[in-house]
C-alpha positions as CSV (number, residue, x, y, z in Angstrom):
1,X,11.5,7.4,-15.9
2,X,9.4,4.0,-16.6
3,X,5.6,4.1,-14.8
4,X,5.9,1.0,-12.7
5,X,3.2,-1.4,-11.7
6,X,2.1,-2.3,-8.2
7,X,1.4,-5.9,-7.3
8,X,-0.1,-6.0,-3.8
9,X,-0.3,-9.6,-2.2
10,X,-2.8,-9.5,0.9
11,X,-4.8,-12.4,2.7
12,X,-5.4,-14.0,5.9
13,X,-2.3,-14.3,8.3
14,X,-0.4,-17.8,7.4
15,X,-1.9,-18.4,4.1
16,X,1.7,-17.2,2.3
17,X,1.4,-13.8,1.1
18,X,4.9,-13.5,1.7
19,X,6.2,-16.1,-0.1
20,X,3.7,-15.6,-3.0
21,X,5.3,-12.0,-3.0
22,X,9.0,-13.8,-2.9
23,X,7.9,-16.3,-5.8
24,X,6.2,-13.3,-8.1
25,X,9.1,-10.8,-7.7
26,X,11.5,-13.5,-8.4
27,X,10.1,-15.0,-11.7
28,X,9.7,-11.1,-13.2
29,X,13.3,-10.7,-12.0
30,X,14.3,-14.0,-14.1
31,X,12.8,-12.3,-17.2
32,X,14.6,-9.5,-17.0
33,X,12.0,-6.9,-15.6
34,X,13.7,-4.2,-12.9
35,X,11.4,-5.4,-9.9
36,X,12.0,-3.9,-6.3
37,X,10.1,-6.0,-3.8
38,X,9.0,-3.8,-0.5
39,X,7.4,-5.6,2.8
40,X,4.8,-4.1,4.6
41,X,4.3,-6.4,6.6
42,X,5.5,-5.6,10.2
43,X,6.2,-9.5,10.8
44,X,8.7,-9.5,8.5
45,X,9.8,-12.6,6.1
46,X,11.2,-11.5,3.1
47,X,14.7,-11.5,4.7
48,X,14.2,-15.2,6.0
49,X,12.8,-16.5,2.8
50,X,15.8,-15.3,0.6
51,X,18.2,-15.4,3.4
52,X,19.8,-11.9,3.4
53,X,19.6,-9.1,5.6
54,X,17.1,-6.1,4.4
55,X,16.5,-3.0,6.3
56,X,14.4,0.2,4.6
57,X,17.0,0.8,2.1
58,X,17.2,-1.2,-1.2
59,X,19.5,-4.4,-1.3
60,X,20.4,-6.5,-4.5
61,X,19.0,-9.8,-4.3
62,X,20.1,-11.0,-8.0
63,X,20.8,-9.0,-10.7
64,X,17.1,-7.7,-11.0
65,X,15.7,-7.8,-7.6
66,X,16.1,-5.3,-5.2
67,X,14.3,-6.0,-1.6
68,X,12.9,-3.6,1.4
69,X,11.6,-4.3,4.7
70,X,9.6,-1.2,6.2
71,X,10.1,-0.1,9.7
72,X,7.3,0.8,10.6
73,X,8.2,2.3,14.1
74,X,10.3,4.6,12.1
75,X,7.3,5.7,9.5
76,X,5.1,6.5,12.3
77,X,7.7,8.9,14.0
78,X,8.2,10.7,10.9
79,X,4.5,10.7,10.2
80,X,4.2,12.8,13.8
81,X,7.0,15.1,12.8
82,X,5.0,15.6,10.1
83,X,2.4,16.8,11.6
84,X,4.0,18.3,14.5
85,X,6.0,20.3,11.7
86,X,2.7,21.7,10.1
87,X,1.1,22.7,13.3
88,X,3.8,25.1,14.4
89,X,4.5,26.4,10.7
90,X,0.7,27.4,10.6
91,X,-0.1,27.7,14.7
92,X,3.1,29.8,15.8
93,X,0.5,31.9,17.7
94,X,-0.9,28.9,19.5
95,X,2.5,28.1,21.1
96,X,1.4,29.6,24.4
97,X,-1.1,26.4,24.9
98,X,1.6,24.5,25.1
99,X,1.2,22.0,21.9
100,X,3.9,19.6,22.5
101,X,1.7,17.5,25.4
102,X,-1.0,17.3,22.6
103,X,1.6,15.4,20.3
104,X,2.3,12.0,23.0
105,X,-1.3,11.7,23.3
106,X,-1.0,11.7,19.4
107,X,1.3,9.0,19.2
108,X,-1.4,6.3,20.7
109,X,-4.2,7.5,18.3
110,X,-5.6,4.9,16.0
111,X,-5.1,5.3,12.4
112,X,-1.4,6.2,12.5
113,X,-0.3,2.3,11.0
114,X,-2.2,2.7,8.0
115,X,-1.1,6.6,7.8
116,X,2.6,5.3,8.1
117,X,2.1,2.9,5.9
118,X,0.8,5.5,2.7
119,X,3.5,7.8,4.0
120,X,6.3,4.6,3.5
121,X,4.6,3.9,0.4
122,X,4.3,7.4,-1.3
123,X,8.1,7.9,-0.5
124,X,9.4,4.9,-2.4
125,X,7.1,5.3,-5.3
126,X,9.5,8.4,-5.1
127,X,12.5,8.2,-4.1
128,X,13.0,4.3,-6.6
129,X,11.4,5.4,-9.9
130,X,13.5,3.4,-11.8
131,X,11.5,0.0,-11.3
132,X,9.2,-1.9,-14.4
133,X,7.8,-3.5,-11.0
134,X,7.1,-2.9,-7.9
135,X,5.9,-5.7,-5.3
136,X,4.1,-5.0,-1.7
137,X,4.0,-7.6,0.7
138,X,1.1,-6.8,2.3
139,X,0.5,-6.6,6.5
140,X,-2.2,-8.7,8.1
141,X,-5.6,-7.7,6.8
142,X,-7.1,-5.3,9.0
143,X,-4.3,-3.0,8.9
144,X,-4.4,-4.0,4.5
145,X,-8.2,-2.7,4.1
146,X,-7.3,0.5,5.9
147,X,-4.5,1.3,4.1
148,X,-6.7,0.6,0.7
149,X,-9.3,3.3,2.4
150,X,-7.2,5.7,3.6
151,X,-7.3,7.9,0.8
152,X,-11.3,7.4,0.2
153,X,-11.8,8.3,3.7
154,X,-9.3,11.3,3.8
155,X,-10.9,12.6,0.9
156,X,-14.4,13.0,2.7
157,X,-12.6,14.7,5.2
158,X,-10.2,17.1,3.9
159,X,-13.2,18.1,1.6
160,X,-15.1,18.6,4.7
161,X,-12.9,20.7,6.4
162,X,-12.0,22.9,2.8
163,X,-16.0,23.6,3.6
164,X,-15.4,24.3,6.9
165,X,-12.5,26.9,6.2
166,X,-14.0,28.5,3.6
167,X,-16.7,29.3,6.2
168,X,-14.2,30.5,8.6
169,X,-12.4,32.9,5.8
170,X,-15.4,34.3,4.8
171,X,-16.4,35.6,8.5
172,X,-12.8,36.7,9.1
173,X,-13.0,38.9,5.6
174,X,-16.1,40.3,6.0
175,X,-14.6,41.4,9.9
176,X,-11.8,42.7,8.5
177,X,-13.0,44.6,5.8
178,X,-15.6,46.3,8.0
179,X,-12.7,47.2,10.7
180,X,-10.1,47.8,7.7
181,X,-12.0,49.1,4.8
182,X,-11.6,46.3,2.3
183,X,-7.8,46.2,2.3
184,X,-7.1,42.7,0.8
185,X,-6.5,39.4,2.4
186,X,-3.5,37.2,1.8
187,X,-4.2,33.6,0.3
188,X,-5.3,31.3,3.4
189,X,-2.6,29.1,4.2
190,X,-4.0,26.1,5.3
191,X,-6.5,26.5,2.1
192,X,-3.8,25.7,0.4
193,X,-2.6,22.8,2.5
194,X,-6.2,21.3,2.2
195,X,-6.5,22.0,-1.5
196,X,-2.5,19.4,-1.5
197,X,-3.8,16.9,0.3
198,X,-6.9,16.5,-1.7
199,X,-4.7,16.2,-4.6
200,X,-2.7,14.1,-3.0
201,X,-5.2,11.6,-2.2
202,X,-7.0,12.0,-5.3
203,X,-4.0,10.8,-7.1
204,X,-3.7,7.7,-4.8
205,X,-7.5,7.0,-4.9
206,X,-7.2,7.1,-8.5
207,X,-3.8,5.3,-8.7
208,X,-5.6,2.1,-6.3
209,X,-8.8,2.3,-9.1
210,X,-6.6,1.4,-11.7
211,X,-6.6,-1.9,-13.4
212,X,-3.2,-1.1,-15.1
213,X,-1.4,0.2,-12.4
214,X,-2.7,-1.7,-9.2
215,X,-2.6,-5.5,-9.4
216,X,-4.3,-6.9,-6.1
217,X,-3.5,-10.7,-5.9
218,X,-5.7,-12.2,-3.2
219,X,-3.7,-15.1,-1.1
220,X,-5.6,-17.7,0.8
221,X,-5.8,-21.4,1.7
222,X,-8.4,-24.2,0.7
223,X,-10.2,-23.8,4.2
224,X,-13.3,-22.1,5.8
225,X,-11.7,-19.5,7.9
226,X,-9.3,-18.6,4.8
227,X,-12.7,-18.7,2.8
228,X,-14.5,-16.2,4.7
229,X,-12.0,-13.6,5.2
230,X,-11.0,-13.4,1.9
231,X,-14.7,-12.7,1.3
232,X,-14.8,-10.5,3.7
233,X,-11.8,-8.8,1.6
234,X,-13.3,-9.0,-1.5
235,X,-16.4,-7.4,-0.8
236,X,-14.3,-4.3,1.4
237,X,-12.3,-3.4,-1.8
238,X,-15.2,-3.4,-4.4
239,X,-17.1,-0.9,-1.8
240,X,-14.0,1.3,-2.7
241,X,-14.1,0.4,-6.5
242,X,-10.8,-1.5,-6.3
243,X,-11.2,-5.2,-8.1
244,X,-8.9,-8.6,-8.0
245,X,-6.4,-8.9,-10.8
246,X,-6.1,-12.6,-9.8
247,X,-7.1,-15.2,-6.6
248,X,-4.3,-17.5,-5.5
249,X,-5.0,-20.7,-3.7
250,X,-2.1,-22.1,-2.1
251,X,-0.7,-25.3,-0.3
252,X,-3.3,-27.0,-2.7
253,X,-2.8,-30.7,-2.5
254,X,-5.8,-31.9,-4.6
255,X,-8.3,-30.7,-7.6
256,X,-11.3,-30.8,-4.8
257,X,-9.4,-28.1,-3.0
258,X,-10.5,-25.5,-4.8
259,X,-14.4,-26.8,-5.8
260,X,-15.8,-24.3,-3.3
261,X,-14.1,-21.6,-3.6
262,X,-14.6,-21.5,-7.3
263,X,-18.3,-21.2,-6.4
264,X,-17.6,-18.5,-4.3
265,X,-15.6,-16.1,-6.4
266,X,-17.2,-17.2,-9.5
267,X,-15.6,-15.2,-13.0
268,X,-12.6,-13.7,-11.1
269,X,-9.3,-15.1,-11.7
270,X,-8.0,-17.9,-9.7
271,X,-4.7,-19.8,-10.0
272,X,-3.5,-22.7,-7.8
273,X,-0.2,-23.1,-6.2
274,X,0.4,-26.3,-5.1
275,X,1.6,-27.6,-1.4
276,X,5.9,-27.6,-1.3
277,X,6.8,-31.1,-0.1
278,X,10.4,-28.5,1.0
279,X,10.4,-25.3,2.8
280,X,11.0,-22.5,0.2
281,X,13.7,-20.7,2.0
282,X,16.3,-19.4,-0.2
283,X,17.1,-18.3,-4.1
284,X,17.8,-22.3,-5.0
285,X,14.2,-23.8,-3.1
286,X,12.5,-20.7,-4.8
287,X,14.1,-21.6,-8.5
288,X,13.1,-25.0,-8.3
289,X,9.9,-24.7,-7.2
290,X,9.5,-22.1,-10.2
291,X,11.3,-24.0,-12.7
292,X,8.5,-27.0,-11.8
293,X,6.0,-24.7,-12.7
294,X,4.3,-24.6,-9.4
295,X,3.7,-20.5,-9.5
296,X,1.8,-19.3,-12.1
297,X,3.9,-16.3,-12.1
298,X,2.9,-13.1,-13.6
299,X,2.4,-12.1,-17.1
300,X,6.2,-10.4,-17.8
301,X,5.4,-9.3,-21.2
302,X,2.6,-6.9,-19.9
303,X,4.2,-5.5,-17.4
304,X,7.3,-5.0,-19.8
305,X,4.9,-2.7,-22.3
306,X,3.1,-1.2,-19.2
307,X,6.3,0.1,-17.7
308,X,7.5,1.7,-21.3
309,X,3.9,3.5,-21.8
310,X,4.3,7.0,-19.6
């Protein structure tokens, strides 16, 4: 099993996350890297730019490119069965409160896209292990910068409510060893739910902190309002501890393009894609604008030793 690295492409709406996504995933396909490209995005594009049908299972696009499009609909169901699941293994005795109206209240609660999201995205790190690469094509930002906190912020809470049961079991032993002379108590189930979901989130905090694993390649346009929210981006992941691999600034058209944003992100990467005079729609536009050496595509080589270290 090869230890795959995560490009994440995020930016402003428009700017061309998804076809910076197409373009990456396409070049470490031509040089022979196992890449499987997943959108995120719930506007999807990734079917339109390389003109083939994609759904949530993988589907060859050449010979080393594999393509997903995540329904997200579908994520958040199974994320509520989830949780409905849980309740009843752990509540059964509860069942006379009748839980099920509790669960369509649920299903408008905020939160649940960026839950749906890590749920899609622990499942294919999973289920597709086989990949040197894997590509995200990120969702609109808002729902992005959640999806980076999630596990930050679920941390503080499951840790929170560990406290808090702890509490609870050590009430409930002290009871029942005063009304059943110290006869001993079974492991707390849901202690040992809490204690899986910090690891679980621990791992994916950690995995997001990582330089080697988690390249995030920021996507935005030589204007103000691109300026400012990728700003606005920036300084939201290094409150989590979660840095740039690289800036992109595309549909450049001249050298003074990209004078103020230099200022702005000074010592972080930055690249420069320039403007298509064609619509890159399709495996041939995508080749040609790669073969001219628009995209300054990711460094293969690295990835390929990455991949092979486990």
């Amino acid at each position: 099993m090869r230890r795959a690295t995560h490009l994440f492409f995020l930016g402003k709406g428009g700017v061309g996350k998804s076809t910076s996504s197409a373009l990456a995933s396409l070049a470490l396909a031509e040089e022979g890297l196992d890449v499987l490209l997943v959108s995120l995005d719930p506007a999807h594009n990734q079917a339109d730019i390389f003109e083939t049908p994609l759904s949530d299972k993988p589907r060859s696009v050449t010979p080393h490119l594999k393509a997903i499009e995540i329904d997200q609909e579908r994520w958040i169901k199974r994320y509520l069965k989830g949780v409905h699941d849980e309740i009843n293994r752990n509540y059964r005795y509860l069942t006379s409160f009748n839980l099920d109206k509790y669960f369509k209240v649920m299903r408008h609660s905020p939160g649940l896209e960026e839950y749906a999201l890590i749920l899609a995205f622990q499942e294919i790190r999973r289920k597709y292990p086989d990949n040197d690469v894997m590509v995200f094509d990120m969702a609109p930002t808002a729902l992005s910068l959640k999806f980076f906190n999630l596990p930050t912020l679920s941390l503080i809470w499951v840790r929170h409510l560990l406290a808090l049961r702890r509490d609870i079991i050590e009430k409930r032993e002290l009871i029942t060893r005063v009304q059943l002379l110290n006869k001993e108590i079974e492991t707390d189930k849901i202690v040992r739910r809490i204690g899986r979901s910090i690891e679980e989130y621990t791992e994916l905090k950690e995995l997001f902190e990582n330089p080697d694993l988690t390249w995030i390649n920021l996507v935005l346009n030589p204007d103000q309002l691109s300026l400012a929210e990728s700003r606005r981006i920036v300084d939201e992941l290094a409150a989590i501890d979660i840095g740039l691999c690289q800036i992109l600034v595309n549909k450049t058209r001249t050298s003074s393009d990209t004078e103020g944003i230099v200022r702005e992100f000074q010592g972080a990467p930055l690249a420069t894609v320039p403007q298509s005079s064609t619509p890159l729609i399709g495996l041939d536009a995508l080749r040609s604008f790669l073969a001219a050496g628009g995209f300054p595509s990711p460094d293969a080589e690295k990835l390929r030793r990455q991949s092979r270290r486990l």
